[in-house]
C-alpha positions as CSV (number, residue, x, y, z in Angstrom):
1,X,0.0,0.0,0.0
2,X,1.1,3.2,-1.1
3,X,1.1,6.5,1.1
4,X,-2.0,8.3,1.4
5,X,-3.7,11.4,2.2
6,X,-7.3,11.7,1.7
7,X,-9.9,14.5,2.3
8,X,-13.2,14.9,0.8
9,X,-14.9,17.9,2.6
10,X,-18.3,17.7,0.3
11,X,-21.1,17.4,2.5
12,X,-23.8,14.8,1.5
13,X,-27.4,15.3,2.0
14,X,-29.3,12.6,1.1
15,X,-32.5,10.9,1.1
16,X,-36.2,11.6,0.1
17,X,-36.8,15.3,0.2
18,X,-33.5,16.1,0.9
19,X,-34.0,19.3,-1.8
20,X,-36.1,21.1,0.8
21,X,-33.2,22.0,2.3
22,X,-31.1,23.6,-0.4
23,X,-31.9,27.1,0.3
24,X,-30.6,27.3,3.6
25,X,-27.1,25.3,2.3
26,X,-27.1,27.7,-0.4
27,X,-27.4,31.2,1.5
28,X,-25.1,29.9,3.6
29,X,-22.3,30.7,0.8
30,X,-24.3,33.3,-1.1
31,X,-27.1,34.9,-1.4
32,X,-26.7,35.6,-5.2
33,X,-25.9,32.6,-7.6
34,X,-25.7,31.5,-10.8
35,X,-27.9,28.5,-11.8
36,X,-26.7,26.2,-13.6
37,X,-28.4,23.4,-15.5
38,X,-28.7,21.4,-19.0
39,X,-32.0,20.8,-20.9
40,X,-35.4,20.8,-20.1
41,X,-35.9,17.1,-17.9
42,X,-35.5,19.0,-14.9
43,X,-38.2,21.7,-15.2
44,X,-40.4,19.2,-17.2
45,X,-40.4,16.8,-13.8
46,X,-40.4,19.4,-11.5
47,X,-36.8,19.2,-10.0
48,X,-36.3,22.7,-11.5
49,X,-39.6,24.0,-9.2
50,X,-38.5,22.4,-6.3
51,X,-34.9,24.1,-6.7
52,X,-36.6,27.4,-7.8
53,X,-39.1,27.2,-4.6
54,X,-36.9,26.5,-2.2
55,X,-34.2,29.6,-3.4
56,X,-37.2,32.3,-3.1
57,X,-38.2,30.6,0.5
58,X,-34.6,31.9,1.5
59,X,-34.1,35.0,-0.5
60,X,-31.4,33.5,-2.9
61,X,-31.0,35.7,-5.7
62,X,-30.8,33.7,-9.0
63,X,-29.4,33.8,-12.3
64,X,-30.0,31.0,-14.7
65,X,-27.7,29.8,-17.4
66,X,-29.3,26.4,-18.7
67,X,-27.9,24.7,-22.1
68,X,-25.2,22.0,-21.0
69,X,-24.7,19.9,-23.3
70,X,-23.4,15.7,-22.6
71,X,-20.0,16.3,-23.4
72,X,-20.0,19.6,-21.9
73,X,-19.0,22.5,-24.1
74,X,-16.1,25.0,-24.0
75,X,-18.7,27.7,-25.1
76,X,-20.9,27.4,-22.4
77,X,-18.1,27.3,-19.9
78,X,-16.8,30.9,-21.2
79,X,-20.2,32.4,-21.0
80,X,-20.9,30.8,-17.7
81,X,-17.6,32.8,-16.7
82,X,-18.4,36.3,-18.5
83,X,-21.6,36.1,-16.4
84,X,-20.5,35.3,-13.3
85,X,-18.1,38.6,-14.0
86,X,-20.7,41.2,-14.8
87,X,-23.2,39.9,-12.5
88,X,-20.7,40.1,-9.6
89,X,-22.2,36.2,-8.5
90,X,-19.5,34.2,-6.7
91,X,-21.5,30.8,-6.3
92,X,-22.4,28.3,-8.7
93,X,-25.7,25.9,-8.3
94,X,-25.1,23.0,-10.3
95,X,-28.7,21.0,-11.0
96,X,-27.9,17.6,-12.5
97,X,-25.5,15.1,-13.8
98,X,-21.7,14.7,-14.3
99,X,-21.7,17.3,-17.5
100,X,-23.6,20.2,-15.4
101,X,-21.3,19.7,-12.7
102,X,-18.2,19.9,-14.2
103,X,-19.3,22.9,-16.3
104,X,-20.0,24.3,-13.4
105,X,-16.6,23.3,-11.5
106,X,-14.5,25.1,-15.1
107,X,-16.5,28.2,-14.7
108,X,-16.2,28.3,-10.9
109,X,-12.1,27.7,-11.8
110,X,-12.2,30.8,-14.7
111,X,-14.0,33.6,-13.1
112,X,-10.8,34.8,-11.5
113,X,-8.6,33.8,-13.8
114,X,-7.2,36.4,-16.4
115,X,-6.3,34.0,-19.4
116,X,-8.1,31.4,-21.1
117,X,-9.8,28.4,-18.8
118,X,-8.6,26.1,-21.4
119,X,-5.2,26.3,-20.1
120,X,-6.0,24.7,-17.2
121,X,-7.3,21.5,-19.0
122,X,-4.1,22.4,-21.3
123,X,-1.9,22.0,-18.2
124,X,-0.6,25.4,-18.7
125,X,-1.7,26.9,-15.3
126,X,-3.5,26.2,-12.1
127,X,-6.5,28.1,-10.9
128,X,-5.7,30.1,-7.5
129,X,-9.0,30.9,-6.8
130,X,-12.2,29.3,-7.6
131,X,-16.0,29.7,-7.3
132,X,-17.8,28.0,-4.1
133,X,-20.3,25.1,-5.9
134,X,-23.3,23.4,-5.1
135,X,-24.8,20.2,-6.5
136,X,-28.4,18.9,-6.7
137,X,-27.6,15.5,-8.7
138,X,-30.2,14.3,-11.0
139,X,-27.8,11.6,-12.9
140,X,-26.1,9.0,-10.8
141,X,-22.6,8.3,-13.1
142,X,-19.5,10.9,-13.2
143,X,-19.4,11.2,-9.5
144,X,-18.5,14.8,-10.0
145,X,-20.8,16.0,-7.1
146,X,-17.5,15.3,-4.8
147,X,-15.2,14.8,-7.2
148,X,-11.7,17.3,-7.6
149,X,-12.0,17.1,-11.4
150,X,-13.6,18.5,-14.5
151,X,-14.1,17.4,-18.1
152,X,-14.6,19.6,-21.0
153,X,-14.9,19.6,-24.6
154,X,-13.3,22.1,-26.7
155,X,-15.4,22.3,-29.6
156,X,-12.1,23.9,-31.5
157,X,-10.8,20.4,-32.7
158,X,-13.2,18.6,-30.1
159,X,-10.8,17.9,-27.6
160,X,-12.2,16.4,-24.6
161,X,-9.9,16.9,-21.9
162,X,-9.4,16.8,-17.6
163,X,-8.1,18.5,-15.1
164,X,-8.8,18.7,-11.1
165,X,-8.1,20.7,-8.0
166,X,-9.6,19.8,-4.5
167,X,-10.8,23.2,-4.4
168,X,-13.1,22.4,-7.1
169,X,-14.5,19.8,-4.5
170,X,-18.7,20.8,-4.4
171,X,-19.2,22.4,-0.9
172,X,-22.1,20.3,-0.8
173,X,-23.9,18.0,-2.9
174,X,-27.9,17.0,-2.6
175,X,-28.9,13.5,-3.7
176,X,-32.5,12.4,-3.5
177,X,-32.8,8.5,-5.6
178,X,-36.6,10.2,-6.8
179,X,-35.3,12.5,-8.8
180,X,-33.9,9.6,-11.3
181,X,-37.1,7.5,-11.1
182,X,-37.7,9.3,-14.5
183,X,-34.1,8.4,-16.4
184,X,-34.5,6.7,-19.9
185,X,-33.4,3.2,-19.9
186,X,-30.2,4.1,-21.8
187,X,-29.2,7.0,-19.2
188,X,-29.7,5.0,-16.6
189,X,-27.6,2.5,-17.8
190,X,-24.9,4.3,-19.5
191,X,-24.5,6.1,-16.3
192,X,-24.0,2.7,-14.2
193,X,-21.6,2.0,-16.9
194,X,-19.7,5.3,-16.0
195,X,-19.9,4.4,-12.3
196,X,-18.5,0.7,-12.4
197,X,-15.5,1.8,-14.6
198,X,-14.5,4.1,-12.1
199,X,-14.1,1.3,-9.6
200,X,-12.7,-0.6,-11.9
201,X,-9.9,1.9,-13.2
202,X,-9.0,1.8,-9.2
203,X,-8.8,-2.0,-9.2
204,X,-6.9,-2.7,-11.5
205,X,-3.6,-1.6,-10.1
206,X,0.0,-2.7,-9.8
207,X,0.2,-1.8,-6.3
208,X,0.1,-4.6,-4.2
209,X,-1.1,-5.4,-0.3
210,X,-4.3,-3.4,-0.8
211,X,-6.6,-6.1,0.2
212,X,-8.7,-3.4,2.2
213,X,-9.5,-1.4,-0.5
214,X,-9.7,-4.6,-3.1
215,X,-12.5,-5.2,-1.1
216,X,-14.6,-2.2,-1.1
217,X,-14.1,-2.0,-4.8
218,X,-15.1,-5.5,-5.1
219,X,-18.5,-4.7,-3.2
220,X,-19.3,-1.2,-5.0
221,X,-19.1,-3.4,-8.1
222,X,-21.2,-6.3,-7.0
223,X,-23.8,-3.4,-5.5
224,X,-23.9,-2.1,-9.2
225,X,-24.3,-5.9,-10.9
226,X,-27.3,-6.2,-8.6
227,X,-28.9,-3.0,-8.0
228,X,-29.3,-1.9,-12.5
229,X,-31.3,-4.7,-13.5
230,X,-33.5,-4.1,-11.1
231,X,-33.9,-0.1,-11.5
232,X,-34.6,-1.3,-15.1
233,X,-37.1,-3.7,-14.5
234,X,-39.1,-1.2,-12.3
235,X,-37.8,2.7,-12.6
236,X,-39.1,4.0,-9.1
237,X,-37.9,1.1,-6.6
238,X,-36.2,3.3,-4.4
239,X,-34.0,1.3,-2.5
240,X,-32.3,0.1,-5.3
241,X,-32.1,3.4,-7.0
242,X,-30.7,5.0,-3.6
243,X,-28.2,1.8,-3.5
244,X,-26.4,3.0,-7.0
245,X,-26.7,6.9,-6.3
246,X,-24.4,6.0,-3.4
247,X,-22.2,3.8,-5.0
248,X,-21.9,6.6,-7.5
249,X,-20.8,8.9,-5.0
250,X,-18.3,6.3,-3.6
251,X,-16.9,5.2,-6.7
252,X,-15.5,8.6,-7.2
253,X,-14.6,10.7,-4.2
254,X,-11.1,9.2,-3.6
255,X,-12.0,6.3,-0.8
256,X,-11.1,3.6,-3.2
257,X,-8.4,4.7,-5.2
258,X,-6.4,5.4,-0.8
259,X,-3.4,3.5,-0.7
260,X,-3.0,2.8,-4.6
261,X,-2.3,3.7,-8.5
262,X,-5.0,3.7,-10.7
263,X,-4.7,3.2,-14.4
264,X,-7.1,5.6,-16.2
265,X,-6.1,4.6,-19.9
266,X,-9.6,3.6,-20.6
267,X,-11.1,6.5,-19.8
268,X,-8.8,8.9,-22.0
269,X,-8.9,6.4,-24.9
270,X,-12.7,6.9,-24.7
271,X,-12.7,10.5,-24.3
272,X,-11.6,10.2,-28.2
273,X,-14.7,8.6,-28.7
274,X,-17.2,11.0,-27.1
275,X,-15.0,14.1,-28.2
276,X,-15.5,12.9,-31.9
277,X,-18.5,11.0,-32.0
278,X,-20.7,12.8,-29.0
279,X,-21.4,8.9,-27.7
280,X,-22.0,8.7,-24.4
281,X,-19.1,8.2,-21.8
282,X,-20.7,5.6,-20.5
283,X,-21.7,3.9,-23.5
284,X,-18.1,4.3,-24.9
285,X,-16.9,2.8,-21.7
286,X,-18.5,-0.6,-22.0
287,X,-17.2,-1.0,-25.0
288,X,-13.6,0.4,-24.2
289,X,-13.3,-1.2,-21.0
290,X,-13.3,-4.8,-21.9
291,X,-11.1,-4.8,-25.0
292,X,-8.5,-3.0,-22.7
293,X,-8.6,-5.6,-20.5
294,X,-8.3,-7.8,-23.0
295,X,-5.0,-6.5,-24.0
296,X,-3.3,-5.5,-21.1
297,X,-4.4,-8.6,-18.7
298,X,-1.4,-10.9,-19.0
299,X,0.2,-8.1,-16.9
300,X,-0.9,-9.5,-14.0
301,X,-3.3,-12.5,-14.2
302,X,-3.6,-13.2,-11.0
303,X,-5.3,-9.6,-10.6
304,X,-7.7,-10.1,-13.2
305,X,-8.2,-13.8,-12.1
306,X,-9.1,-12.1,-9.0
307,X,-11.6,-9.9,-10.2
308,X,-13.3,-12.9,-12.4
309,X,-13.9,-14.8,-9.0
310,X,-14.9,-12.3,-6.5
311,X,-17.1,-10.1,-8.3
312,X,-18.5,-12.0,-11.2
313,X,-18.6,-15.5,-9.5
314,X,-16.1,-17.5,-12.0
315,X,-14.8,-20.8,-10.6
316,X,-10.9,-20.6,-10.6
317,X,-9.1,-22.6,-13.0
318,X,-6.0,-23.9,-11.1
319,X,-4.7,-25.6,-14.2
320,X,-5.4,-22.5,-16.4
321,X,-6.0,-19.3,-14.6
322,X,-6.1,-17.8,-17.9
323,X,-9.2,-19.2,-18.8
324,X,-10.6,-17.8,-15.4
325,X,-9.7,-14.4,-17.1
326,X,-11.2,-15.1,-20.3
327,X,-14.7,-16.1,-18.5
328,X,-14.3,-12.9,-16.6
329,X,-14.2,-10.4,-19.0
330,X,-16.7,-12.4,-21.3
331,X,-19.3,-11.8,-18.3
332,X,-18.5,-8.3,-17.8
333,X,-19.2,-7.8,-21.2
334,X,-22.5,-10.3,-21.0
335,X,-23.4,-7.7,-17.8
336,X,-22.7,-4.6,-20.5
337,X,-25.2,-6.0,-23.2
338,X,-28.0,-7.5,-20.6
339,X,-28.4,-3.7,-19.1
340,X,-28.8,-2.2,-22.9
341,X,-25.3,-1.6,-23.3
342,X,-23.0,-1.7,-26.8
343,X,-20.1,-3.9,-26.9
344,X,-18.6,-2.7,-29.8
345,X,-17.5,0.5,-31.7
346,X,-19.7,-1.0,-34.7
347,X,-22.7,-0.8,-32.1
348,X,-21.8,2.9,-31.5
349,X,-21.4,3.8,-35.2
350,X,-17.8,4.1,-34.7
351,X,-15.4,3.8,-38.1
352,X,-12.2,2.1,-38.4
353,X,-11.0,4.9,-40.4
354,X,-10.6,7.5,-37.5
355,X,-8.6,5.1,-35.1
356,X,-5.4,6.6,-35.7
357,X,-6.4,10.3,-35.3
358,X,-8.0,9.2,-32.3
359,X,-4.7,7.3,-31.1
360,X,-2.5,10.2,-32.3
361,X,-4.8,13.1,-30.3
362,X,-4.3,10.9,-27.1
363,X,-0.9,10.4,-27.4
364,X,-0.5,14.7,-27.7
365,X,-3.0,15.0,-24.6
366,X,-1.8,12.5,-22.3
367,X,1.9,11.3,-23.4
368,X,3.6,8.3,-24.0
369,X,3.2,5.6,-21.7
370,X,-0.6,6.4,-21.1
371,X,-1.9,4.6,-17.9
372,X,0.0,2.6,-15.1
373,X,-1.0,-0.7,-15.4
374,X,0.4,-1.3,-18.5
375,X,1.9,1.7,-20.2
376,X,0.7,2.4,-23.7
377,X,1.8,4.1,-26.7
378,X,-0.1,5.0,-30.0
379,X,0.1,1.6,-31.4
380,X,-1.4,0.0,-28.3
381,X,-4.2,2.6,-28.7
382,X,-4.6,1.5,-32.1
383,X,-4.8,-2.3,-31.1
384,X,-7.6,-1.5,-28.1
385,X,-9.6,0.1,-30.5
386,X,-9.4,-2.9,-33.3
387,X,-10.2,-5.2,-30.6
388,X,-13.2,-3.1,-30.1
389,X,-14.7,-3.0,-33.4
């Protein structure tokens, strides 16, 4: 196990009704704010109301700025910013999923920043002051509601890039399982996608003697493998829709990741994907995730042995662990299609003919030697993504 520290200072309120309660949180920071949201679900099942209501009960002084995108756009970031600017606001509402939030996290990062915010995804500077946030989370997925980090898309090119700050850390973040009784299907799924790959981009580490955290990965995961199918089969069962908007939350706030080196090379091959294509992460993910593993895992079998018995039940092969592998990442990707997910890039519309700009753009973002677990280069990019067709 690796040294550690860890500090996540996002307070959680959650539970039925727990929205009633965001106007007091929120004048505690500010009494002026900008409003931040994406399309119309959230006004046309009444989250936006409740938000609204509950603002005017405590004299919060709002201005809205709706629009966010999946993906969410460099555009909308720099307005978000000029507003905050002229309207003198220095707190940022965020109302919905993992794109809202990390819009709002860049503009909360750019207000006081003289240059262009895109540096900071650019690696060019760090913010020294940011924007207090709030969350109200509507989509269980990025785990940005207590999350350090941001993703944007610059439309310039469509990079789709990263960068974090634990000041960028939601001062707190609202989570009531109703308000995603009404997710499509696909959302819903997409999202859990998004959730159980960033477990799994923890997991699948070379550090060793992390038995501790092995395990809560291991159970976050086997939460999500139960929990989906059933949210699918009936939208407003609460408990199991409460059970994956916490796993969300846990997946990404740091706990799991204490003590070791996560990979990440997944995610920033499928940022390519999205970026180009506008697929969702989560979708791009299940197909991503599994042709990965099926490169890299002769790294370390016994890890990924590891991960086929404990979380998806395979019998170990003592004569060929290898085998045990093989079945494992065959029923993650049995789990994938079973909840509505694509397996492959042909399923997401997703041409041969692009692999190698996609390969080339991640090598200029990220480097050499993406990942940990196994480093990769451009032709290793290019191989995941043939194994993915």
């Amino acid at each position: 196990m690796k040294n550690f520290n860890f500090s996540n200072k996002t307070e959680i309120i959650f539970g039925r009704g727990s929205e009633r309660k965001l106007g007091k949180k929120t004048k505690a920071f500010s009494n002026k704010i900008l409003l931040h949201y994406g399309g119309g679900s959230i006004k046309k099942y009444g989250v936006y109301d409740k938000v609204v209501d509950s603002l005017k009960e405590s004299g919060v002084e709002f201005i809205e700025l709706g629009g966010v995108k999946p993906n969410p756009r460099l555009s909308l970031v720099k307005e978000g910013i000029d507003i905050c600017r002229k309207k003198d606001i220095n707190f940022i509402l965020a109302v919905g999923g993992g794109s809202v939030i990390d819009s709002a996290k860049a503009i909360a990062a750019g207000v006081s920043y003289d240059g262009d915010v895109w540096d900071f995804f650019d690696g060019k500077a760090r913010p020294k002051e940011v924007l207090n946030i709030g969350v109200v989370l509507t989509i269980p997925a990025a785990g940005s509601e207590t999350s350090a980090g941001t993703v944007v898309t610059k439309e310039e090119g469509w990079y789709k890039q990263s960068f974090g700050t634990d000041e960028l850390r939601p001062k707190f973040a609202i989570l009531n399982p109703e308000t995603t009784f009404t997710l499509p299907p696909y959302q819903t799924a997409a999202g859990a996608v998004d959730i159980i790959a960033h477990v799994m981009e923890r997991y699948f580490t070379k550090v060793s003697n992390v038995d501790l955290t092995d395990r809560l990965c291991e159970a976050t995961l086997k939460t999500m493998i139960k929990n989906v199918p059933i949210v699918l089969e009936n939208s407003e069962d609460y408990d199991a829709r409460a059970e994956i908007m916490w796993a969300g939350t846990i997946a990404h706030n740091g706990l799991l990741g204490t003590g070791r080196i996560g990979d990440w090379a997944s995610h920033n091959i499928e940022h390519e994907l999205s970026a180009i294509y506008d697929v969702a992460h989560g979708a791009g993910l299940a197909v991503i995730f599994p042709a990965w593993m099926q490169y890299v895992y002769k790294q370390d079998i016994n890890r990924f042995a590891q991960f086929a018995t404990r979380v998806f039940g395979v019998e170990y092969d003592f004569n060929d662990p290898e085998r045990t592998v093989i079945e494992g990442i065959r029923r993650l990707k049995s789990f994938f299609k079973s909840i509505g997910m694509p397996v492959t890039l042909e399923e997401l519309g997703v041409e041969d003919n692009r692999f190698e700009e996609m390969a080339t753009k991640c090598i200029e973002i990220y480097g050499d030697g993406l990942g940990s677990f196994m480093k990769l280069d451009k032709e290793d990019i290019i191989k995941i993504y043939e194994l993915a067709k």
